[in-house]
KELOSE-185036 format. One record per atom (N, C-alpha, C): residue number from 0; x, y, z; chain; atom name; residue in three letters. Coordinates in pm, 1 decimal. Example, Ala and Ser with C-alpha at 12.3 -4.5 7.8 and 13.67 -1.06 7.14 Angstrom:
% KELOSE-185036
rec n=0, east=1319.0, north=-569.0, up=780.0, chain=A, atom=N, res=ala;
rec n=0, east=1230.0, north=-450.0, up=780.0, chain=A, atom=CA, res=ala;
rec n=0, east=1320.0, north=-330.0, up=780.0, chain=A, atom=C, res=ala;
rec n=1, east=1285.0, north=-225.0, up=708.0, chain=A, atom=N, res=ser;
rec n=1, east=1367.0, north=-106.0, up=714.0, chain=A, atom=CA, res=ser;
rec n=1, east=1290.0, north=3.0, up=787.0, chain=A, atom=C, res=ser;
% end
This chain:
% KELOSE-185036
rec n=0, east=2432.8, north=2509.5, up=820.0, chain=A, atom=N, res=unk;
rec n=0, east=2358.5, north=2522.3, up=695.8, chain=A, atom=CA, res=unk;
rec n=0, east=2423.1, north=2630.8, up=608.4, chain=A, atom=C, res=unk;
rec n=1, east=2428.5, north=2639.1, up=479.4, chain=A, atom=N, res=unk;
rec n=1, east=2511.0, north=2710.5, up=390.8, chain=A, atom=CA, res=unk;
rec n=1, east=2368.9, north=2802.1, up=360.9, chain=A, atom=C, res=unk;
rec n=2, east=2461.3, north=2940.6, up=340.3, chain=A, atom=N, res=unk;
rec n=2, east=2347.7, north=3049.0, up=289.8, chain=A, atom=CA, res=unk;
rec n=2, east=2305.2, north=3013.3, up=154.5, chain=A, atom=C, res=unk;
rec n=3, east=2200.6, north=3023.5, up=112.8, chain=A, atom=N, res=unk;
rec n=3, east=2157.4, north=3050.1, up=-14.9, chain=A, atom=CA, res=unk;
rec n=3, east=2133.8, north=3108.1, up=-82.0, chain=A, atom=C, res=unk;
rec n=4, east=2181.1, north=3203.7, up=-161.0, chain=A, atom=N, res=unk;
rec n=4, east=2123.5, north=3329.7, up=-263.4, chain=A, atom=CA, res=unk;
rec n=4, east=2096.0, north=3305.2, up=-430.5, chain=A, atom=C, res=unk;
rec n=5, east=2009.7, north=3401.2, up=-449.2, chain=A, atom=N, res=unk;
rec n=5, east=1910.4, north=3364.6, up=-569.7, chain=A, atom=CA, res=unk;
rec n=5, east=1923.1, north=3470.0, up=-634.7, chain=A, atom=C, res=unk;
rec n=6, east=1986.2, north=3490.2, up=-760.6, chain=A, atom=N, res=unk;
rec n=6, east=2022.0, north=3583.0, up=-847.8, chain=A, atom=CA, res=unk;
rec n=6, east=1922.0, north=3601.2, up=-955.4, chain=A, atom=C, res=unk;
rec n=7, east=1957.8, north=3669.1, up=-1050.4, chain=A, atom=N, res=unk;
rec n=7, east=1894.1, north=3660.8, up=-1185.4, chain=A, atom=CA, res=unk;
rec n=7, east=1980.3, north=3764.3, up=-1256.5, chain=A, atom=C, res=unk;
rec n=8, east=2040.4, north=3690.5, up=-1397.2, chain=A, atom=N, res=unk;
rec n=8, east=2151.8, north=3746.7, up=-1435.5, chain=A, atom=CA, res=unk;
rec n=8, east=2121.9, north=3670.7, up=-1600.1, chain=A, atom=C, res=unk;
rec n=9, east=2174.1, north=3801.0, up=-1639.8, chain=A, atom=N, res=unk;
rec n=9, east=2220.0, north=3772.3, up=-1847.1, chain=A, atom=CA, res=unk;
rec n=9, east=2264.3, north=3649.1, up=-1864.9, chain=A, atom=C, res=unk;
rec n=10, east=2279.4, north=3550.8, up=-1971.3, chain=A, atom=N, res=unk;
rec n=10, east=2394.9, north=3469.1, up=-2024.3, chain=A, atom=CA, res=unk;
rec n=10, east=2499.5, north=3493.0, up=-1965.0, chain=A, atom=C, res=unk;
rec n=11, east=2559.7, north=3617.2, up=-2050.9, chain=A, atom=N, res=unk;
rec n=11, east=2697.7, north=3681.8, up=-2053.3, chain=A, atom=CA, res=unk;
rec n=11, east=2743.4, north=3683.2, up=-1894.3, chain=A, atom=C, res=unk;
rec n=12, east=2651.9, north=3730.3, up=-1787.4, chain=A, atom=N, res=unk;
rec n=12, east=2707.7, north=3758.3, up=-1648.2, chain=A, atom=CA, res=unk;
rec n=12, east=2735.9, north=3618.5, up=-1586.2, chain=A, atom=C, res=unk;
rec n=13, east=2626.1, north=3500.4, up=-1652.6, chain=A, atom=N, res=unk;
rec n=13, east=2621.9, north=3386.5, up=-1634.9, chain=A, atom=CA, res=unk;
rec n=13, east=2752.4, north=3315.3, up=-1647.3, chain=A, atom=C, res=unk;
rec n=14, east=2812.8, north=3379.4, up=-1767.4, chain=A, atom=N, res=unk;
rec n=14, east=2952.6, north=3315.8, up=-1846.0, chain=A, atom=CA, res=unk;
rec n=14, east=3045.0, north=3349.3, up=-1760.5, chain=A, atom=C, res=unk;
rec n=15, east=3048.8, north=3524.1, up=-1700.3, chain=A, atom=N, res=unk;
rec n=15, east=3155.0, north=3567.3, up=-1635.8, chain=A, atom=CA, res=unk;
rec n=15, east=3170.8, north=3530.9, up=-1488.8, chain=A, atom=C, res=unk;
rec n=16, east=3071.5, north=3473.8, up=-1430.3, chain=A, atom=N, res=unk;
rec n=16, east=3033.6, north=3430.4, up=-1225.1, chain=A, atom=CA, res=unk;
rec n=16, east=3128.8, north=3303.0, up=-1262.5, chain=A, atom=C, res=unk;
rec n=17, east=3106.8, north=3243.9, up=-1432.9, chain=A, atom=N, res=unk;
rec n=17, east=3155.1, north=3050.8, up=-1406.5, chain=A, atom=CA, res=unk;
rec n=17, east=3300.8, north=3119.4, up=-1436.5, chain=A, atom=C, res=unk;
rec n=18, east=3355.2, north=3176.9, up=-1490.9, chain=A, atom=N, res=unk;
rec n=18, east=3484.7, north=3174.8, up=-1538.9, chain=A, atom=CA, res=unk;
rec n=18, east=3562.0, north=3246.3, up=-1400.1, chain=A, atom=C, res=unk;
rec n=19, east=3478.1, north=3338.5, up=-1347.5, chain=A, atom=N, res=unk;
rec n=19, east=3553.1, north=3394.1, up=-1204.6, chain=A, atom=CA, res=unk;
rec n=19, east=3542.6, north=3364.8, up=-1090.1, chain=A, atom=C, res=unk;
rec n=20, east=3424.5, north=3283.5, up=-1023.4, chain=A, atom=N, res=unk;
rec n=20, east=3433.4, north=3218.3, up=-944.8, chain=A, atom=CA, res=unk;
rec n=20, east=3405.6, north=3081.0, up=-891.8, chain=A, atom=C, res=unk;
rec n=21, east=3412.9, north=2994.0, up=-1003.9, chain=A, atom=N, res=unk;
rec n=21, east=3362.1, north=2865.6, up=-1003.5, chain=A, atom=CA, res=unk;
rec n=21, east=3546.7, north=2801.8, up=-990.4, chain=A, atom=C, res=unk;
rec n=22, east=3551.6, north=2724.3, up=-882.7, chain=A, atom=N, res=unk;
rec n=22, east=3640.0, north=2617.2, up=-890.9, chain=A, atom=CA, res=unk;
rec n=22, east=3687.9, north=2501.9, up=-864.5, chain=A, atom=C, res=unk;
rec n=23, east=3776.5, north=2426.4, up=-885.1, chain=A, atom=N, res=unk;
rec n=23, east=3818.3, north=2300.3, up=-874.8, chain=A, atom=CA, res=unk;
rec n=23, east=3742.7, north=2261.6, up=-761.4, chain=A, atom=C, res=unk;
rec n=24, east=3680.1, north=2151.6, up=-762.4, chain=A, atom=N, res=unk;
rec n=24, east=3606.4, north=2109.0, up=-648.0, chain=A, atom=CA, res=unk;
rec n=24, east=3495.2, north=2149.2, up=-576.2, chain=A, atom=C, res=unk;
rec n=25, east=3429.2, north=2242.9, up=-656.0, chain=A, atom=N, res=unk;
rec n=25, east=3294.7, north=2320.3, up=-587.5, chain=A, atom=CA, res=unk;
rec n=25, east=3194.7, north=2218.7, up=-693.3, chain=A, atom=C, res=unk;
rec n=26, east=3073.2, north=2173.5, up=-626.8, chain=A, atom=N, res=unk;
rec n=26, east=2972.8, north=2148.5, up=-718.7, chain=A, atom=CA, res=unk;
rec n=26, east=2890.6, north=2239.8, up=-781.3, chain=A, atom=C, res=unk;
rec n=27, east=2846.5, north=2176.1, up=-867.9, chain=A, atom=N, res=unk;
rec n=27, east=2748.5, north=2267.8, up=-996.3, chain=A, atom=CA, res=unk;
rec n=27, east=2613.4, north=2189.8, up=-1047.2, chain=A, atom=C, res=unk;
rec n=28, east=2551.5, north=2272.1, up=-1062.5, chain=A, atom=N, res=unk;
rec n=28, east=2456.3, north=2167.1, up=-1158.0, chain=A, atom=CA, res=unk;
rec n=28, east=2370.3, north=2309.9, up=-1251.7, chain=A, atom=C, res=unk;
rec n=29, east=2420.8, north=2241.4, up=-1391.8, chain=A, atom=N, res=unk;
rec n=29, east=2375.1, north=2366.1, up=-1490.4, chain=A, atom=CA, res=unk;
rec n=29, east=2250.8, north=2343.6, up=-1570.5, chain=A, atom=C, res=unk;
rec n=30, east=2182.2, north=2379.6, up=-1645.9, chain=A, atom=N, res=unk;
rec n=30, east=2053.2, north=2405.2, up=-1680.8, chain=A, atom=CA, res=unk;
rec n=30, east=2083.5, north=2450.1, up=-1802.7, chain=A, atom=C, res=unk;
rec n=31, east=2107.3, north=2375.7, up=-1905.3, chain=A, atom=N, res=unk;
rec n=31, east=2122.4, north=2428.0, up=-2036.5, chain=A, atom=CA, res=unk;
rec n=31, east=1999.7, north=2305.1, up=-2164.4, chain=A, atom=C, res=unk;
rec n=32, east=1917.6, north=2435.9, up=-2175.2, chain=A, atom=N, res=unk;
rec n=32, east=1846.5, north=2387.2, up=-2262.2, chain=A, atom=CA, res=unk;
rec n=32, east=1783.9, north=2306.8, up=-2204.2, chain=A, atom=C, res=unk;
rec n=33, east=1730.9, north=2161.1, up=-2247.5, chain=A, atom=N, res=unk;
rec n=33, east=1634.0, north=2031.2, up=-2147.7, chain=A, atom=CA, res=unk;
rec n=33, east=1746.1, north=2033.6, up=-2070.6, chain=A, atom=C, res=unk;
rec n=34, east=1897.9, north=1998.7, up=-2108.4, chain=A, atom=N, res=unk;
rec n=34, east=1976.6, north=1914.1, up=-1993.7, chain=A, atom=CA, res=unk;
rec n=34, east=2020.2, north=1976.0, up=-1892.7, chain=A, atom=C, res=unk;
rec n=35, east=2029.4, north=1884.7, up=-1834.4, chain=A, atom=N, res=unk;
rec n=35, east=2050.3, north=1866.2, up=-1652.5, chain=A, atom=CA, res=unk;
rec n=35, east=2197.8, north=1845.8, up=-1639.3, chain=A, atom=C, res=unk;
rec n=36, east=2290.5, north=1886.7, up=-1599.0, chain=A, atom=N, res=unk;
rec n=36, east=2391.4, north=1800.8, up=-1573.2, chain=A, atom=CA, res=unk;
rec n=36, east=2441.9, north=1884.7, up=-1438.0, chain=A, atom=C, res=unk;
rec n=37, east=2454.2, north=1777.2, up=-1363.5, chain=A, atom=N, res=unk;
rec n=37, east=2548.5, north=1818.7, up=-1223.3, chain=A, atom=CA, res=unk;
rec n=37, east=2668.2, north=1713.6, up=-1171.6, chain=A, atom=C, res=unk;
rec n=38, east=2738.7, north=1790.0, up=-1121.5, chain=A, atom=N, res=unk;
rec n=38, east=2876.5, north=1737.2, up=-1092.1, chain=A, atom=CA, res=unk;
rec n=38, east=2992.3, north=1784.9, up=-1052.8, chain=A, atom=C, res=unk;
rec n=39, east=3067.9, north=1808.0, up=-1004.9, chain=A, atom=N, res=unk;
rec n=39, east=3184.3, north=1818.5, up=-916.5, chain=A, atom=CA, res=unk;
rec n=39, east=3317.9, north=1907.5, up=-1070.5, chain=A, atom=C, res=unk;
rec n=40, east=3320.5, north=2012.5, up=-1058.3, chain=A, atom=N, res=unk;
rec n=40, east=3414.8, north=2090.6, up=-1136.2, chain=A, atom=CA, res=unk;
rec n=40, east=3549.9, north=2035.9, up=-1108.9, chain=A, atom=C, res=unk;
rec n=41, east=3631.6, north=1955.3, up=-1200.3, chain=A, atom=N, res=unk;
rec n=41, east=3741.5, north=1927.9, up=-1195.6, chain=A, atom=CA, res=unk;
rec n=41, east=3868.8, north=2029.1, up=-1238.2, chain=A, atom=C, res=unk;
rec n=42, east=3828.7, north=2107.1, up=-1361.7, chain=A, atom=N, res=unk;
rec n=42, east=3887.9, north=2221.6, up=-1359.2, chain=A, atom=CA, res=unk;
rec n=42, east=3790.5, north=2320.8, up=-1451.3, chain=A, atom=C, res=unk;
rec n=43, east=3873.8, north=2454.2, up=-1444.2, chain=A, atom=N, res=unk;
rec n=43, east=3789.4, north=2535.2, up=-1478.4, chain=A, atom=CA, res=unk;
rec n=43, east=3880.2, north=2633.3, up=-1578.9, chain=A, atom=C, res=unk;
rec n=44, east=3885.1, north=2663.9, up=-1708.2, chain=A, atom=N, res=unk;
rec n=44, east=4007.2, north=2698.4, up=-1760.7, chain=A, atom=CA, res=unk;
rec n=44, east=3906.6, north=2831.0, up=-1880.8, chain=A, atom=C, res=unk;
rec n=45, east=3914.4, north=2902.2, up=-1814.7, chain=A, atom=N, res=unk;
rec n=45, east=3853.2, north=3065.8, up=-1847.5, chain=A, atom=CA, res=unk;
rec n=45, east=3688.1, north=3065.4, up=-1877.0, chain=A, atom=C, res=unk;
rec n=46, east=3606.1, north=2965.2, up=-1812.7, chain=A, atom=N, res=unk;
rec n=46, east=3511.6, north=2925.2, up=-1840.9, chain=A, atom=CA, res=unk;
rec n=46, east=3495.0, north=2826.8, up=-1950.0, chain=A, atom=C, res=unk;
rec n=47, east=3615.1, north=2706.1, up=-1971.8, chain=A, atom=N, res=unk;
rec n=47, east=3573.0, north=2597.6, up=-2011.5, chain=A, atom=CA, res=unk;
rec n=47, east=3591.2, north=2494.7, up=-1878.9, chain=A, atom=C, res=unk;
rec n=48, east=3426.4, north=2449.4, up=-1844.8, chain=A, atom=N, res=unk;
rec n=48, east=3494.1, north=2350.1, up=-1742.2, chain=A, atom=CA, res=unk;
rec n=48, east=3502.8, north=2223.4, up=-1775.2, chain=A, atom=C, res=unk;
rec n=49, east=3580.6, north=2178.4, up=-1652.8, chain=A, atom=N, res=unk;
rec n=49, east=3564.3, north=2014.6, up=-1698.1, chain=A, atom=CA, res=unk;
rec n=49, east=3466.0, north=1956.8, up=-1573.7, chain=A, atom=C, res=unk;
rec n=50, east=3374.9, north=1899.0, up=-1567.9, chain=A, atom=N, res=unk;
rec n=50, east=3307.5, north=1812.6, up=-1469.0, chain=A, atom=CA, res=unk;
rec n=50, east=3311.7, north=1680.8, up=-1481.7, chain=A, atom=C, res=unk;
rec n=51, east=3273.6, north=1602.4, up=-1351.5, chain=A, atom=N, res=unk;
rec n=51, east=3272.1, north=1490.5, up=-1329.3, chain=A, atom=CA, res=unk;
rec n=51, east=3143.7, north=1438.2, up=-1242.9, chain=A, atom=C, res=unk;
rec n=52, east=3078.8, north=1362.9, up=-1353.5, chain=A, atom=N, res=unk;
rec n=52, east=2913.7, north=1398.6, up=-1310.5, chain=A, atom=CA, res=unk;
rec n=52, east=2907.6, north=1225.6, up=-1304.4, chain=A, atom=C, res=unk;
rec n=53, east=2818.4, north=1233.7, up=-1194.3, chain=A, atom=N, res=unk;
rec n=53, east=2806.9, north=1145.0, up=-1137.2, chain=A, atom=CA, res=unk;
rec n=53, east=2663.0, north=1083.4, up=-1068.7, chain=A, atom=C, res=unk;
rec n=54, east=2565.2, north=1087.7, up=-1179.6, chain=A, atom=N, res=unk;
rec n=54, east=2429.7, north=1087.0, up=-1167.7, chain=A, atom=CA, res=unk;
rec n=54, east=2394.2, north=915.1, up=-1203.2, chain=A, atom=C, res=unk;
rec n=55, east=2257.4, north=910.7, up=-1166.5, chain=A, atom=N, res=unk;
rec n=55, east=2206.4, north=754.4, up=-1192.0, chain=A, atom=CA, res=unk;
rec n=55, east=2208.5, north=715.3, up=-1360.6, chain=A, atom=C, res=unk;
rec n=56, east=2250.0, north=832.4, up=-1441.0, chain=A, atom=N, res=unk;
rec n=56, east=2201.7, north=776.0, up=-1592.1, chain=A, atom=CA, res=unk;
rec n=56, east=2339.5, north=799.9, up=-1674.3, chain=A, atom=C, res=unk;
rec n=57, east=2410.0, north=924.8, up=-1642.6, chain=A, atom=N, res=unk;
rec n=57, east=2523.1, north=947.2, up=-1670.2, chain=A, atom=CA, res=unk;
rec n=57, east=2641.5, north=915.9, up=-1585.8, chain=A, atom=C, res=unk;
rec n=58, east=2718.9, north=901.5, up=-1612.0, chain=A, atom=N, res=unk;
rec n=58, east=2891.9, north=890.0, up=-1527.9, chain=A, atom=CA, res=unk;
rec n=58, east=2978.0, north=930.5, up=-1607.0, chain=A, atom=C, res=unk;
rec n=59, east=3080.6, north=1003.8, up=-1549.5, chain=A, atom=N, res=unk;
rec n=59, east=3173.3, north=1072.6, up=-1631.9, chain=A, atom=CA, res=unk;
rec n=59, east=3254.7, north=1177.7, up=-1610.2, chain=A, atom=C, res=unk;
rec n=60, east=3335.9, north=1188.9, up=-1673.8, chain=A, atom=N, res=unk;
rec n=60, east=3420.5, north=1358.2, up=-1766.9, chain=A, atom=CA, res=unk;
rec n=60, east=3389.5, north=1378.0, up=-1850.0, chain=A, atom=C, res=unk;
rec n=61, east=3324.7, north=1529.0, up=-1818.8, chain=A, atom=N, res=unk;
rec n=61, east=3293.8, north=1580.5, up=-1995.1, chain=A, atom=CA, res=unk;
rec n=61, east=3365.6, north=1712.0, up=-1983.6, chain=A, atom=C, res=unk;
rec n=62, east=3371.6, north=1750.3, up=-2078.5, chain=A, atom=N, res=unk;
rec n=62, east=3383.3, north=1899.4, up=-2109.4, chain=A, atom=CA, res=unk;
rec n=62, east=3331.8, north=2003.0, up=-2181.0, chain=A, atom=C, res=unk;
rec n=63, east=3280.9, north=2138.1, up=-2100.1, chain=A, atom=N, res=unk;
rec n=63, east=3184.9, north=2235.7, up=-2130.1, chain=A, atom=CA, res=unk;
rec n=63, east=3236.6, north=2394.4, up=-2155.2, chain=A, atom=C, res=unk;
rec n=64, east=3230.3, north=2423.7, up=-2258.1, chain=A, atom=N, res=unk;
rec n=64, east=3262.6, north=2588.4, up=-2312.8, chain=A, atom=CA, res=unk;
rec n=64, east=3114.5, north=2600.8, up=-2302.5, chain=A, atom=C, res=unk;
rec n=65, east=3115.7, north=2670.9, up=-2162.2, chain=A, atom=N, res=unk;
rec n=65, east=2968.3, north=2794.8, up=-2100.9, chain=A, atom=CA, res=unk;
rec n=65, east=2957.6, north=2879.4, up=-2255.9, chain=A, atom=C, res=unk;
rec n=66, east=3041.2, north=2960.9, up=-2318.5, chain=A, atom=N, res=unk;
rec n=66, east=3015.7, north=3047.4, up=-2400.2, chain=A, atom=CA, res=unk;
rec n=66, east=2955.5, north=3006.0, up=-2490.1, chain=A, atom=C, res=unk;
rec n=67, east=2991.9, north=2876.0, up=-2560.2, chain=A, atom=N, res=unk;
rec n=67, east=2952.0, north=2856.9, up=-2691.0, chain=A, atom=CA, res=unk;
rec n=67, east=2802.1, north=2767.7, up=-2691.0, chain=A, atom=C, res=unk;
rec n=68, east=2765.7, north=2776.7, up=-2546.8, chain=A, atom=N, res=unk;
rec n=68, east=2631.2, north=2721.2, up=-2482.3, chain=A, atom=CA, res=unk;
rec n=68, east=2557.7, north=2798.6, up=-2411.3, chain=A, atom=C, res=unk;
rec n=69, east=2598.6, north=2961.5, up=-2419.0, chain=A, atom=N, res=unk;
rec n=69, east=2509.2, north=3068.4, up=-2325.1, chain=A, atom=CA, res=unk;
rec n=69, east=2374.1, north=3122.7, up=-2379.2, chain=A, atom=C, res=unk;
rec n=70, east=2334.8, north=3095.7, up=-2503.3, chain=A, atom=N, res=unk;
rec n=70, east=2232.0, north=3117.0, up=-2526.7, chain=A, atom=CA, res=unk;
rec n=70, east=2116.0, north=3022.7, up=-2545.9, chain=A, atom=C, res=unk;
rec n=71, east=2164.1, north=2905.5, up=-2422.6, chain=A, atom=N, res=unk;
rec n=71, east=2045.2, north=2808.5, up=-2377.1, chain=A, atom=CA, res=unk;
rec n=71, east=2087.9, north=2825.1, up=-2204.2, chain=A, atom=C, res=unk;
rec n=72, east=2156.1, north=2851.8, up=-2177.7, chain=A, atom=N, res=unk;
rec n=72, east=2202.9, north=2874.9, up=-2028.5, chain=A, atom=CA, res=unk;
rec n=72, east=2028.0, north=2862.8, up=-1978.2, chain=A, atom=C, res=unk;
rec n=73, east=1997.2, north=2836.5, up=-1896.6, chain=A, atom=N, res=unk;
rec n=73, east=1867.2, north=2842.9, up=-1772.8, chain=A, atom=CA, res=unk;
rec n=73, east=1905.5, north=2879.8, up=-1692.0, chain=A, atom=C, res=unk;
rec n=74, east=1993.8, north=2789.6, up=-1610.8, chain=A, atom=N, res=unk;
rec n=74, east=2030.2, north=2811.8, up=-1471.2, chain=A, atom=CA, res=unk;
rec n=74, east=2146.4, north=2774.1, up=-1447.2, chain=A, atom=C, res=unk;
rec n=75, east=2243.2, north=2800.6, up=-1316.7, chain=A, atom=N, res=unk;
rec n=75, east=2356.1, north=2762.7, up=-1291.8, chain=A, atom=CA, res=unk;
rec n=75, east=2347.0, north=2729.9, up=-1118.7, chain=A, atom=C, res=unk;
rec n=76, east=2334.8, north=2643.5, up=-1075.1, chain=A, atom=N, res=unk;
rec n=76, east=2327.3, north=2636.8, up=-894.3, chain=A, atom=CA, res=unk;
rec n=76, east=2510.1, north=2599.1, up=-877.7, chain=A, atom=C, res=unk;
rec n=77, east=2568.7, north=2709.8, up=-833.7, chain=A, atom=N, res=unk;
rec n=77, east=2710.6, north=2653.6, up=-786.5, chain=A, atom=CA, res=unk;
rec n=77, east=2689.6, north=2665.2, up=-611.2, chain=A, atom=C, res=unk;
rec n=78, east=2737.0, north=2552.3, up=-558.2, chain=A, atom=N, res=unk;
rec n=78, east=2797.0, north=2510.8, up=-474.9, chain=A, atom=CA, res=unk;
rec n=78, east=2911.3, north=2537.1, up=-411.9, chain=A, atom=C, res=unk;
rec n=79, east=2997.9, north=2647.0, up=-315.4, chain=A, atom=N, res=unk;
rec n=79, east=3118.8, north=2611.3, up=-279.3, chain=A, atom=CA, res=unk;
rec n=79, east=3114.2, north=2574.9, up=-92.8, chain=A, atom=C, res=unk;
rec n=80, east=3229.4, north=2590.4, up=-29.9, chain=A, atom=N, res=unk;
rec n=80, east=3269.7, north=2574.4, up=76.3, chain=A, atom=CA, res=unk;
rec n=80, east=3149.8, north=2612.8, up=201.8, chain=A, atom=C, res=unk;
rec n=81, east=3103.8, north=2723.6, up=189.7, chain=A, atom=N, res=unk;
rec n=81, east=3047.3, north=2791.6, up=243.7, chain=A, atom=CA, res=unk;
rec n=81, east=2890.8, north=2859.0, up=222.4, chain=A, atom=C, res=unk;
rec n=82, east=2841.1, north=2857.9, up=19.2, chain=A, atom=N, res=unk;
rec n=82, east=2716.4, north=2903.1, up=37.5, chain=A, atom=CA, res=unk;
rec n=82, east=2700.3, north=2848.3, up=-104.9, chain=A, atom=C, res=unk;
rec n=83, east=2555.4, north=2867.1, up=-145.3, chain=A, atom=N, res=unk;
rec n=83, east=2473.3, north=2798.6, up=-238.8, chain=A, atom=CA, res=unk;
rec n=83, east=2451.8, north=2935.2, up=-366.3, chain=A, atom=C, res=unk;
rec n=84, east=2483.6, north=2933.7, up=-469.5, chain=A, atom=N, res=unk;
rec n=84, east=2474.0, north=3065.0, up=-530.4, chain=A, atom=CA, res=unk;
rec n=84, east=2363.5, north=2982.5, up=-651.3, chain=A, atom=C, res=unk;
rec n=85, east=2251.0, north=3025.0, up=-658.1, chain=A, atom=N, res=unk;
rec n=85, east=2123.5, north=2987.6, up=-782.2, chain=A, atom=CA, res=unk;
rec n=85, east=2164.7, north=3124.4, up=-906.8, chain=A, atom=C, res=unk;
rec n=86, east=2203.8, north=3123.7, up=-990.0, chain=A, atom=N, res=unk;
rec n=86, east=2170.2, north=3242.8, up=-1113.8, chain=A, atom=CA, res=unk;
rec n=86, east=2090.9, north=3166.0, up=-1188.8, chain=A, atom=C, res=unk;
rec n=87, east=1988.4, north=3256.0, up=-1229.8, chain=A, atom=N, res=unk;
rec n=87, east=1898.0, north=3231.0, up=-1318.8, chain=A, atom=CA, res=unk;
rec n=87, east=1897.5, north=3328.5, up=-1435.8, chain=A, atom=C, res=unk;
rec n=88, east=1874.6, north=3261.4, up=-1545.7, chain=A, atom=N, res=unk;
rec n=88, east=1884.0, north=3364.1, up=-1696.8, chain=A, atom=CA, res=unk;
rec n=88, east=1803.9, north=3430.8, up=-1680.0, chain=A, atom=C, res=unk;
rec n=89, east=1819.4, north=3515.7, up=-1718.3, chain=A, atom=N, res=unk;
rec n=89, east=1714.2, north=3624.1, up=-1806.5, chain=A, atom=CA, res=unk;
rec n=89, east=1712.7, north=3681.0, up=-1899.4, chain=A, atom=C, res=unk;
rec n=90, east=1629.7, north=3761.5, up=-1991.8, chain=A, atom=N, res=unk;
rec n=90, east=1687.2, north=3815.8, up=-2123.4, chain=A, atom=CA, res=unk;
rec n=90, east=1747.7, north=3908.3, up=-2123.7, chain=A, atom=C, res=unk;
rec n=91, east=1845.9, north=3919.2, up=-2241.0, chain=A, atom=N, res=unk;
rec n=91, east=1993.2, north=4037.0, up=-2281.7, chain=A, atom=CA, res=unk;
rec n=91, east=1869.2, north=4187.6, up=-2245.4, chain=A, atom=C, res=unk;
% end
């Protein structure tokens, strides 16, 4: 079973966890604003990622600049090898 930890963190710290430790092949599922989107990080290029989401309503590649979307950020659940990391917004 993978550990789970539960944060609570700014936008901004929000912006800096995806740009420094989010990568190729770890899942995600982000919380911006109503939307939902989760999916498999294809790349990750200073916190613009690219995902490949693969849900019952959507299918796809899209691509996401965290920054220019951090002030709807909610949540971020990343996924890697080994443990489950939840950040949750909070205010500046």
């Amino acid at each position: 079973m993978k550990k789970k930890e539960n944060v609570s963190a700014t936008c901004d710290e929000i912006c800096h966890y995806i740009k420094d430790e989010v990568k190729s092949g770890d899942e995600v599922r982000l919380s911006i604003g109503r939307v939902y989107i989760p999916g498999t990080v294809i790349n990750n290029n200073e916190g613009v990622i690219q995902i490949k989401i693969d849900s019952e309503i959507i299918k796809g590649l899209t691509t996401i600049d965290v920054n220019k979307l951090k002030k709807d950020l909610i949540e971020l659940e990343h996924e890697c090898a080994d443990s489950i990391c939840i950040l949750e917004a909070k205010d500046d």
